[in-house]
N, C-alpha and C positions, 0 to 999 in steps of 0.2 A: 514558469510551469503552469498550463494550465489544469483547473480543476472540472472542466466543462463533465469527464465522465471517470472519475475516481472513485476507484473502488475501495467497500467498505474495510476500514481494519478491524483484525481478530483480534481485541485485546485479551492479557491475561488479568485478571482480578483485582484487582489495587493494592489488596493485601498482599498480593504475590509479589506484583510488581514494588511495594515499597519498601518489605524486605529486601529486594534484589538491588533496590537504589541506598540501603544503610552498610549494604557488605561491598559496594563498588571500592576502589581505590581512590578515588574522587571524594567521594562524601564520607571515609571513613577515614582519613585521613585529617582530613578538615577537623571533624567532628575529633581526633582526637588532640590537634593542636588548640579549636578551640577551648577543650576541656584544661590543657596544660597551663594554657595563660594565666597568668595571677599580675599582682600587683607592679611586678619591676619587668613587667612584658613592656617594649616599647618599639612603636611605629615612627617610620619617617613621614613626611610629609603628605607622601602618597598610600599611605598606611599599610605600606608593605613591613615587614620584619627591619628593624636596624642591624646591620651587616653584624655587629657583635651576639647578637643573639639564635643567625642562622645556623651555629651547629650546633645547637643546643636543641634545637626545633628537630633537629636531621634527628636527632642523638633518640628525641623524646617519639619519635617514627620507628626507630630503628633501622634507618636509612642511614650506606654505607658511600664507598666509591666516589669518583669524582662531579658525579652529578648531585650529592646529595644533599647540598645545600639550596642549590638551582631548585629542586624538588620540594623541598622545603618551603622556600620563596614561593614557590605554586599553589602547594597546599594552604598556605596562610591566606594566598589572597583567595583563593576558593569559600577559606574560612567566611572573609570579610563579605565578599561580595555575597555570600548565600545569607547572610543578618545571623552568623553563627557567633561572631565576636563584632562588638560597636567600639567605637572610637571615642573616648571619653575628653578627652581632651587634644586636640592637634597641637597645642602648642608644647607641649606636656609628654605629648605623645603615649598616650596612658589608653590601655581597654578596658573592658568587660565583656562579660558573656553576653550574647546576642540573644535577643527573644526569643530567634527561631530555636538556636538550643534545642527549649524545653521542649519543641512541636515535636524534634526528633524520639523524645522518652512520651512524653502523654498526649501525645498530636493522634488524629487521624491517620488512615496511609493517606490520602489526601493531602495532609500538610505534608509530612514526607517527601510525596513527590512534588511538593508545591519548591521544597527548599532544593530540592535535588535537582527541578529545571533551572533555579537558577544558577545553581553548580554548575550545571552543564553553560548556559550562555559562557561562562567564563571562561572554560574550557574550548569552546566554539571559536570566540573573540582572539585566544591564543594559539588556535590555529591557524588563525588569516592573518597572523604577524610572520614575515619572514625569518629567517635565521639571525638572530640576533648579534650575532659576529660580524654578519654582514649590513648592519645597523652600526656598529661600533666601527666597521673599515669604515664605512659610509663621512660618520662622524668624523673618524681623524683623519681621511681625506679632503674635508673639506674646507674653508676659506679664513678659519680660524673662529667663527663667530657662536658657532658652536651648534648653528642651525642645521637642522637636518633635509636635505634635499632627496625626497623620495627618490625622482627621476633619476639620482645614480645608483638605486638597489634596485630600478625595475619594479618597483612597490605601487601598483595602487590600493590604496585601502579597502575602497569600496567595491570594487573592481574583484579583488581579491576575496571579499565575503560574500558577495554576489557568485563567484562560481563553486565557494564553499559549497552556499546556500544549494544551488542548481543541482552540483555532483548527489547531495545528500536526498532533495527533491526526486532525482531519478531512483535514487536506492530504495526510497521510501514507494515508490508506483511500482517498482519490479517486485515488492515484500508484498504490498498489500492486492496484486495483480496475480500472485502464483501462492504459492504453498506456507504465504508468511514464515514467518521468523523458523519455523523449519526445512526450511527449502534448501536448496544446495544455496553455498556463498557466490557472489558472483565477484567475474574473474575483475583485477583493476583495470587491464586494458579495454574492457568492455566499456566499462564505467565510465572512465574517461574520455572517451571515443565517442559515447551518449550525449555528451553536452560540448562536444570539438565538432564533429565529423556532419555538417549540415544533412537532413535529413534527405534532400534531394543529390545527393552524390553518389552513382553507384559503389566508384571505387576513390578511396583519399589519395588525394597526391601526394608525394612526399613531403613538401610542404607540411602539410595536415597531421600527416605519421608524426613528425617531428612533433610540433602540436602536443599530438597525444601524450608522446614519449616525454617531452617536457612535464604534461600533468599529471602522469604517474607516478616521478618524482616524485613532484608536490604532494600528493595525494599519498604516498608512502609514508610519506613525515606528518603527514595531516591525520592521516589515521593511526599512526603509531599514537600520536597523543591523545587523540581520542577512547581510542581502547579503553584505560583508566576507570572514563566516565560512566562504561556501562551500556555505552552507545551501540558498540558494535564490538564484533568478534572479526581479530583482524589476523589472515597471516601474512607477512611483508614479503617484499622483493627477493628474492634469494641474494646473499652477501657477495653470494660467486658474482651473479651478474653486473651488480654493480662497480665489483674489482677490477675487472674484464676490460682494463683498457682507461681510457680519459673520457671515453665518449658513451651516453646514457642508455640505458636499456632502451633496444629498438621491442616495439609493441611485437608480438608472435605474430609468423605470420602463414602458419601449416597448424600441424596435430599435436607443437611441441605442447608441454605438458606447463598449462595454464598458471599453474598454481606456481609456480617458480618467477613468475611476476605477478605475486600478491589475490590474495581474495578475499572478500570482506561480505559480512551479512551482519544486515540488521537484527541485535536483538529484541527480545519482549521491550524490556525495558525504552530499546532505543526507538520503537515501532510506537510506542505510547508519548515519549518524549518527542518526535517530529513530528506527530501529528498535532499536539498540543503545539507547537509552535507555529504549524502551518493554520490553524484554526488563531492564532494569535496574531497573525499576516493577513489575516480577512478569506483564506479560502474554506471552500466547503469540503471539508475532510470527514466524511462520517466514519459511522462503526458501528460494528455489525450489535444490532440490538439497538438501535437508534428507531425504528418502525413497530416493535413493542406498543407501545400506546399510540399507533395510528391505525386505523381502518384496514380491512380487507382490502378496499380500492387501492390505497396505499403502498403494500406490498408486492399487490399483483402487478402497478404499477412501474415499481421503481426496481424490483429484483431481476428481471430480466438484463439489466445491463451489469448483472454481480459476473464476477467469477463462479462457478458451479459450489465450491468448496462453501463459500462466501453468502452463498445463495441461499444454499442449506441452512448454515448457520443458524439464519436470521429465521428464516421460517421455521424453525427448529424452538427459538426462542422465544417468535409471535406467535405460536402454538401454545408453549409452555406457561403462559399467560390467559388463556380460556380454557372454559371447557369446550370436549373435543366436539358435542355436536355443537353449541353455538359457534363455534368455528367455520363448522361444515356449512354450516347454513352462511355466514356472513362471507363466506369465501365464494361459494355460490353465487351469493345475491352479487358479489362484485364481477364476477365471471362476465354476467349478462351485457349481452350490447350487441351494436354493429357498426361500432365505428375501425377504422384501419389498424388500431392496438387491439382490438377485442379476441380474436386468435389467440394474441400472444398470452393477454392474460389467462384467457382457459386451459392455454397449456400449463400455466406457471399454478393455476386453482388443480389441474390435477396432480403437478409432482406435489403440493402441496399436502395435499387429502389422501396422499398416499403415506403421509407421516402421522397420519391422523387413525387413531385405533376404529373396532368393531363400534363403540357407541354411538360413532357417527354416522349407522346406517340409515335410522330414520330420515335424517337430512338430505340423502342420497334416492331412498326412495320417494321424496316429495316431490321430485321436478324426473322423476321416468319419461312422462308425458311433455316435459318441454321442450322443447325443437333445439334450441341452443344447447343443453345442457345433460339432456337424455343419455343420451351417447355416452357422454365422459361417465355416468353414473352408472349404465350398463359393464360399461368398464370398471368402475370400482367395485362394484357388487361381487362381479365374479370373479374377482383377484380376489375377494375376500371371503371366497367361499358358499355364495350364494346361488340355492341352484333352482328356486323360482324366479329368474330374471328376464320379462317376457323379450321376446327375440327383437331387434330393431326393421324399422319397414326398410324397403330398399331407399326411400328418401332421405331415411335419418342417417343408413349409412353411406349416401354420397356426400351428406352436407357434412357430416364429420368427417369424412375424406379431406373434402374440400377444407376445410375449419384446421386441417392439424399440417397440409403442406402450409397452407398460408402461414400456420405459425411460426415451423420451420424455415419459412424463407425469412419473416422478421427476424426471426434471433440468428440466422446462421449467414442468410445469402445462399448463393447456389454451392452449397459446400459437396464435397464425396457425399457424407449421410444422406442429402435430400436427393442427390442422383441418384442412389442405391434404392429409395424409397418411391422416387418416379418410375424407376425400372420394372421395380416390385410392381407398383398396382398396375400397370400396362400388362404385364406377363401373367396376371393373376384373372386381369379383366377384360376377355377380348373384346366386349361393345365397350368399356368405359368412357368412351369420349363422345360417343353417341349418345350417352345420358348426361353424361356431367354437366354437360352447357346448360342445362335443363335446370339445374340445382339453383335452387334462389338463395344464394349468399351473395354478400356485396362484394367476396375477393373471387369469384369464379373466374371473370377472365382473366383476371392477375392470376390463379395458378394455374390454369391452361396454359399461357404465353410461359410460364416457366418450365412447365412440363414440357415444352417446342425445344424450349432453348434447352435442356439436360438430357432428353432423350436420346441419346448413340445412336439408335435406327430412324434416318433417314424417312420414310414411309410414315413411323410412329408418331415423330416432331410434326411433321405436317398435318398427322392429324388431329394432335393438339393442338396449335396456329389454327387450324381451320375452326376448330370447334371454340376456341377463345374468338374468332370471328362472330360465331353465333351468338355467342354467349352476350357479346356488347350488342350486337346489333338487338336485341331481345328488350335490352334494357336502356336501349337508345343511349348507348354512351361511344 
C-alpha cells in the first residue's frame, strides 16, 4: 500500500475512543478473566488455560454452547498477550495480574488504547490462522512424526497476513478517503476484488472471479472474528448463500442486493487502531489536526490533496488555535507568490478566510492594493457585508480570472466544473481573449490552452489556442 497521497483521518477523542476499547468483547472479556485468576489459575506451557480449568473460565464469561470454551481459550490469551495477566512461574504454571491491569482503572485513555492495540494484534494474528480442523486433519494425515506440513492446508503464514494486512490497508483508504467511519459499509466483494483484480484489467476473467469468490470466504470468517475487537462493524455472507449448493458464493454480478454477500465498515475505534499500526510499519498516516502547530505555508500547502470534508476539518482546527485576524494575515502572507502551486494556495487562503469571522477585516483591508491578493479580499469584504469596497481595475479582474481557473485546473484537471466555468466567462466576455493574453501571470498561457481544449464552440477554442499563442510568444516562452 502505498502512502505517497493518504489522506488525513478524522479521529474521535481518545477519551471516546478508549471507552469504546473497555466495553469491546475483546478487552472486556480479558479484563474480566484477568481479574478471576487467583492462585490455583494454571497455564500450560504456552500459557494458555490448562484444559481442566476452561469451563470454569467459560462459566466465569458467562459463555454458553459449544464454542464456549474455544472462546474462553481466546479470551485468556488475549488476557496474556495484552500484559493483563504474567506468568509467574512456567514450570509451575502459576500467574498474576499483569501491570497493565491497573492502566485499564487509573491509566490514561492513552494506555487504554495502548493495551487494547495489543489486543487487537492478537486477534489479527488469529485471523491469519486457517481453520484449525483443518490443521488437526493436516496433522493426522500426515507421516506420523507429528510435523506439521503447511503445504497440505494451503497455508502460507505470511502470505496469509500480508493480504490480511492489504484487504484492511484498502478499508482504511476508502474510510479515511470518503465520509470516515460514518459512511456507508462497503460491500466484501468489492473489498476483496481491491487487492485480487489487478488494477489494469477492465474485466476479471473467471479465473480472477474465483479469486475473489475464494477471498470472500476468507474474509467472512476473517471478519467475523474480528467484530469482537472493536475493529469493524461486520455484516456476513447470508447463510442461504452459502447452503446454496457445494460450491462458494460467486461475487454479484448485476443490481443483486449487495449486502447479502457481507459489508464491513470501519469503526472510530478501528480507524484509530489501523492507523496506529500503519504509522508502526513506517508509513506516513496522518490526521487531521496534525498541521495545528505549522504555518500558514503549511496548510495552504498540503490541504489541497485532502478530501473536502478532511480539508475543512483541519482548517477548522488550524483556525481554532489563533486568533482570527493574525490568522488572516498569516494565511495572506502565505498566499503570496508565483510559482506553479501559488493559485492553488490562494484558493485554499480564501475557502480558508471564509471560516474566519468579521475581526479579520482589518487584514483584508491591508493588501486592497496588492495585485495578487486584492481581488480575493474584495471578495471577502463584500460577502461580509462591506459596502466601501473600492471597485477592482479591469487588470485585477483578468489576473484574478486568470489566478482562479488555474487553480481549478490544479485541484480538479479539466473536470464538468472548470468547463461550465470556461463557458461562463466566454459567454459573459465577448473581447475576453483579446485582453487576457495581455494579463501578466505566469499561468496565462496555461489557462488559455485549457480554455481551447474545454470550450464546445469550435470558433471560441481557437480563439483561446490563438490567444495562448500570444501570450508565450509575449513572454518568450
Amino acid at each position: 500500500m502505498s502512502d505517497s497521497f493518504m489522506p488525513p483521518a478524522r479521529l474521535h477523542p481518545e477519551a471516546e475512543l478508549a471507552r469504546e476499547a473497555l466495553s469491546t468483547p475483546l478487552l472486556s472479556r480479558a479484563v474480566r478473566l484477568a481479574r478471576w485468576a487467583g492462585p490455583e489459575t494454571r497455564v500450560d506451557a504456552g500459557g494458555g488455560l490448562v484444559d481442566e480449568q476452561l469451563t470454569a473460565a467459560a462459566e466465569a464469561l458467562g459463555l454458553s454452547g459449544e464454542d464456549a470454551t474455544a472462546d474462553a481459550g481466546a479470551a485468556w490469551r488475549v488476557a496474556v498477550d495484552a500484559g493483563l495477566v504474567d506468568v509467574v512461574d512456567e514450570e509451575e504454571g502459576t500467574v498474576t495480574a499483569g501491570a497493565d491491569l491497573a492502566l485499564l482503572i487509573g491509566g490514561s485513555p492513552q494506555d487504554v488504547l495502548t493495551v487494547w492495540l495489543a489486543a487487537l494484534e492478537t486477534v489479527l494474528a488469529d485471523a491469519s490462522v486457517p481453520d484449525l480442523d483443518g490443521l488437526v486433519d493436516a496433522l493426522a494425515a500426515g507421516d506420523g512424526s507429528g510435523e506439521l506440513d503447511l503445504s497440505s492446508v494451503d497455508w502460507n503464514p505470511e502470505a496469509e497476513a500480508d493480504f490480511l494486512d492489504g484487504v484492511l490497508g484498502n478499508l482504511y483508504l476508502l474510510t479515511v478517503g470518503e465520509a470516515g467511519p460514518a459512511g456507508p459499509p462497503v460491500p466484501l466483494p468489492a473489498l476483496a476484488a481491491s487487492v485480487i483484480v489487478p488494477d489494469d484489467m477492465p474485466e476479471p476473467t473467471n479465473d480472477v472471479l474465483q479469486e475473489v469468490s475464494d477471498a470472500m470466504l476468507r474474509l467472512d470468517d476473517q471478519f467475523r472474528l474480528l467484530e469482537p475487537s472493536g475493529l469493524v462493524e461486520y455484516q456476513p455472507v447470508d447463510e442461504a448463500l452459502l447452503a446454496e449448493g457445494d460450491e462458494e458464493p460467486a461475487p454479484p454480478q448485476d443490481d443483486t442486493d449487495v449486502t447479502r454477500y457481507g459489508v464491513v465498515r470501519l469503526t472510530p475505534l478501528g480507524l484509530y487502531g489501523l492507523r496506529a499500526r500503519l504509522l508502526e510499519a513506517g508509513f506516513d498516516a496522518p490526521a487531521v489536526g496534525d498541521l495545528t502547530d505549522k504555518g500558514a505555508d503549511a496548510l495552504l500547502d498540503r490541504t489541497p490533496a485532502f478530501p473536502p470534508a478532511a480539508a475543512h476539518a483541519e482548517t477548522e482546527q488550524w483556525l481554532a488555535h489563533r486568533e482570527p485576524l493574525d490568522a488572516a494575515r498569516e494565511l495572506l502572507a502565505a498566499a503570496r507568490g508565483t510559482d506553479e502551486n501559488a493559485p492553488l494556495r490562494r484558493l485554499q487562503c480564501q475557502q480558508a478566510l471564509a471560516l474566519v469571522g468579521v475581526s479579520a477585516e482589518p487584514a483584508l483591508r491591508e493588501v486592497l492594493d496588492d495585485a495578487e491578493l486584492g481581488g480575493l479580499a474584495r471578495v471577502w469584504l463584500t460577502e461580509h457585508g462591506a459596502t466601501d469596497v473600492p471597485p477592482p481595475s479591469e487588470a485585477m479582474i483578468f489576473w484574478l480570472t486568470i489566478d482562479t481557473v488555474a487553480a481549478q485546473l490544479a485541484a480538479e484537471g479539466n473536470s464538468e466544473e472548470l468547463q461550465a466555468l470556461v463557458e461562463g466567462l466566454a459567454r459573459q466576455h465577448s473581447g475576453f481573449f483579446a485582453t487576457a493574453w495581455r494579463v501578466e501571470h505566469p499561468a496565462t498561457a496555461d489557462v488559455l490552452e485549457a480554455m481551447g481544449r474545454l470550450h464546445p464552440d469550435k470558433e471560441i477554442a481557437k480563439a483561446a489556442r490563438k490567444a495562448a499563442f500570444k501570450a508565450r510568444s509575449q513572454h518568450g516562452s
